[in-house]
N, C-alpha and C positions, 0 to 999 in steps of 0.2 A: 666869775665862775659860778656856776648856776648849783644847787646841790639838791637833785631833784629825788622826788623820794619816789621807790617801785614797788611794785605788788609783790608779795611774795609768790606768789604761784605766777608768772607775770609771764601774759598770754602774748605768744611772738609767731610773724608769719612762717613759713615753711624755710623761707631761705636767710633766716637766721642763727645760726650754729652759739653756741658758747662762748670763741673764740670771738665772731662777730659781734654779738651782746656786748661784751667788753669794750669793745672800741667803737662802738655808738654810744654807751654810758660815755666813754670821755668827749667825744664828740660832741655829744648832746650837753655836756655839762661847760665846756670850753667854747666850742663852737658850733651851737646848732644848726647854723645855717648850713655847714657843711654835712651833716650824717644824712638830710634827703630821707627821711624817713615820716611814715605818720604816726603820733601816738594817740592813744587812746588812754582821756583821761576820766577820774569820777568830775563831773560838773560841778563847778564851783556856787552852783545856785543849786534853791530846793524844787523848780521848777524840771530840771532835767534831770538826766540819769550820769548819760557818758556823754563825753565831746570825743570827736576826731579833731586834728589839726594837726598840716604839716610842721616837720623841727622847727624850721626857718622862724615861725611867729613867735619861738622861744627867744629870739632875740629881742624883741620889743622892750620896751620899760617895763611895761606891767607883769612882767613875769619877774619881774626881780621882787616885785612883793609878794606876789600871788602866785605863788610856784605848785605847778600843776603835780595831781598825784597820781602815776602813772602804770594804768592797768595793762596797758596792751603797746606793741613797737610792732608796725607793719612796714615791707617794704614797698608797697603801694596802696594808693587809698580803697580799692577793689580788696583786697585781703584786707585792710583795716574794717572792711563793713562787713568780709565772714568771719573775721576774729568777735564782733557786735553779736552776728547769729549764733555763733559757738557759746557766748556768753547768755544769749535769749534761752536759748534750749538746756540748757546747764540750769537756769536757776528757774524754769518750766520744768521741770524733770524733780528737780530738788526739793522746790519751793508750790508750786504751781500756779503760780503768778512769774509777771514779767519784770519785778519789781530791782533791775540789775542793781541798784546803788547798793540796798538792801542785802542783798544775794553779795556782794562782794563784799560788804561790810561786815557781815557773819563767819564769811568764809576766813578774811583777816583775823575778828575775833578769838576765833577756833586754834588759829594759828600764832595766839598771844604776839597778833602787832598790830600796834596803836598808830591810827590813823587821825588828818585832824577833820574829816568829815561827816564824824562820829554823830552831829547834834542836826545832819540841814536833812 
């Protein structure tokens, strides 16, 4: 069982309700091949910003180490890349730079929760 950590302000497509959030968290944590969703996470290297990937890759090995920290749940990869521009324009407006990792890592801050991609 996977125990995946979420953004607090944590950015989701249109056809996602409260209700539905709920049961894609157990989904995703149980069974991600099943929830069919894309997440958007901070990049585990300092070279990028955000990754997309579908749930399904949450099944892999590598995710049982390297468990992704999760900004964004879209229900198709097309809303997962305007959930990206919604996050572009947000921390352009804020910041005025495009520096997303930065922009949500502040935003965390503000909001006293501790992240572990604090150093890349």
């Amino acid at each position: 069982m996977l125990q995946l950590e979420y953004y607090p302000r944590l950015y989701l497509s249109e056809g996602i309700n409260r209700e539905k959030l709920e049961k894609l968290k157990m989904d995703l944590s149980v069974r991600p091949e099943k929830a069919g969703v894309y997440l958007l996470a901070l990049a585990g290297n300092a070279s990028d910003q955000l990754d997309i990937y579908a749930s399904k890759y949450l099944q892999q090995k590598y995710y049982e180490q390297h468990l992704p920290y999760v900004v964004g749940i879209a229900e198709e990869y097309g809303e997962a890349v305007g959930i990206v521009e919604q996050i572009v324009k947000e921390a352009w407006a804020a910041r005025g730079d495009a520096q997303l990792k930065e922009y949500l890592l502040a935003d965390m801050e503000s909001a006293d929760v501790e992240c572990c991609f604090k150093n890349t």
